[in-house]
C-alpha positions as CSV (number, residue, x, y, z in Angstrom):
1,X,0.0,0.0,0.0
2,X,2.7,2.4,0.6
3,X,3.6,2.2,-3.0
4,X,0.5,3.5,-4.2
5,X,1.2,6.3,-1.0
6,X,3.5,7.5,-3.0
7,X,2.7,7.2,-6.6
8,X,-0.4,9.2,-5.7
9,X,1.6,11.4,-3.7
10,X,3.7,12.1,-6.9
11,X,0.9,12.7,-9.0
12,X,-0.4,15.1,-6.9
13,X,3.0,16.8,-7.0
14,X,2.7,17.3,-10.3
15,X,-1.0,18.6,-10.2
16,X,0.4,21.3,-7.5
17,X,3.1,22.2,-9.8
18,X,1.0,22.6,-12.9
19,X,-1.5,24.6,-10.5
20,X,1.3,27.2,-9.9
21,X,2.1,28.0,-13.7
22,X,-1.7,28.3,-14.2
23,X,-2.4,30.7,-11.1
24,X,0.0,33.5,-12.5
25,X,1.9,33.6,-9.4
26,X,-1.0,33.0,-7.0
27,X,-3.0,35.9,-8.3
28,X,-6.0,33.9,-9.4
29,X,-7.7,32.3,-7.0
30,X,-9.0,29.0,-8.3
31,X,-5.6,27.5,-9.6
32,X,-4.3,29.4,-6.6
33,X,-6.9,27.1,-4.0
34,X,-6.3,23.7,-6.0
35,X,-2.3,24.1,-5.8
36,X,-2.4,24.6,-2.1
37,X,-5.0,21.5,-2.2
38,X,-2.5,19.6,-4.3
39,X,0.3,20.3,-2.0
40,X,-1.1,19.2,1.5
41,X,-2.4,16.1,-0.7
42,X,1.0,15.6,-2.0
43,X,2.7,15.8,1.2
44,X,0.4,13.4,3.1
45,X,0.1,10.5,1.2
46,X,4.1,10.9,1.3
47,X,3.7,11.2,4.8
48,X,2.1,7.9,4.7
49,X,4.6,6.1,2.6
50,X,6.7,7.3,4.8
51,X,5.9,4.9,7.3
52,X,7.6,1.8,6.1
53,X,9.8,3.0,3.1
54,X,13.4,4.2,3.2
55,X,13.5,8.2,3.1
56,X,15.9,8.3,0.7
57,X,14.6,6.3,-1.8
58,X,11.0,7.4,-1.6
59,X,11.6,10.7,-1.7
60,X,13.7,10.7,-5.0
61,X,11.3,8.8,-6.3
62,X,8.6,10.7,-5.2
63,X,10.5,14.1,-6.8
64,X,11.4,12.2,-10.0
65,X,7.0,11.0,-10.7
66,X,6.8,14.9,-9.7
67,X,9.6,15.8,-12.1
68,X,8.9,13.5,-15.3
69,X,5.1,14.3,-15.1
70,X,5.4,18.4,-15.0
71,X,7.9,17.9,-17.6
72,X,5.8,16.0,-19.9
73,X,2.7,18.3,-19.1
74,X,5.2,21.0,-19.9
75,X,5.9,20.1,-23.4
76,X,2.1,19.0,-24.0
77,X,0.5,22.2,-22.5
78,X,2.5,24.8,-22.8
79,X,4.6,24.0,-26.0
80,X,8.0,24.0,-24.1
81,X,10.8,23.3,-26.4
82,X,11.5,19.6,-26.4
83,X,15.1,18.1,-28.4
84,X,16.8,14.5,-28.0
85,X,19.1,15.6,-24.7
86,X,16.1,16.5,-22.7
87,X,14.5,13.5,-23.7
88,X,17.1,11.2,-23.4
89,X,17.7,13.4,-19.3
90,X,13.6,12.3,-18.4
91,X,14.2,8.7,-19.8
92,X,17.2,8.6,-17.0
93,X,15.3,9.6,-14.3
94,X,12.9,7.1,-15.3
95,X,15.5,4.6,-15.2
96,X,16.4,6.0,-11.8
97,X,13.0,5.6,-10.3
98,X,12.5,2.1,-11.6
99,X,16.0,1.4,-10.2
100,X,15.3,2.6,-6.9
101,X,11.4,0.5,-6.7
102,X,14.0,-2.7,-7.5
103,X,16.5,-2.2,-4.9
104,X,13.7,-1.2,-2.4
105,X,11.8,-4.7,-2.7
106,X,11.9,-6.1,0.8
């Protein structure tokens, strides 16, 4: 169960970051209420993973689902510039977050 903790955790990461580029720096109130909602999400059901997995490894992997996701949204939404090297940098951290979930297996 703490797994899914913190997949969900990570997915709300990414919903909070996306909130922040659409409310203009907090100045519209909607985005504004959702990204704070997305945050305290995000950091409780990491909270709760928390309770049986290694820091370490579920926070990185917890910043790389946030990381890979509002990079992907950010080339989908808002028409960010996307090349092979970026590609080939969000494929490692990929790699780096399936290689931490295999060395974590208890």
């Amino acid at each position: 169960m703490e797994w899914i903790y913190l997949v969900v955790a990570g997915f709300f990461e990414v919903g909070w970051a996306m909130g922040m580029k659409y409310s203009h720096g907090f100045t519209k109130i909607l985005p504004s209420i959702l990204t704070v909602i997305g945050m305290v999400a995000s950091f409780y059901f990491l909270s709760l993973s928390l309770k049986s997995l290694p820091l370490g490894n579920a926070y990185a992997i917890w910043t790389g689902i946030g990381t890979v996701g509002t990079a992907v949204l950010g080339i989908v939404l808002f028409k960010e510039p996307i090349n092979l090297m970026r590609l080939i940098c969000i494929v490692f951290i990929v790699i780096g977050i399936v290689g931490l979930k295999l060395i974590s297996l208890d």
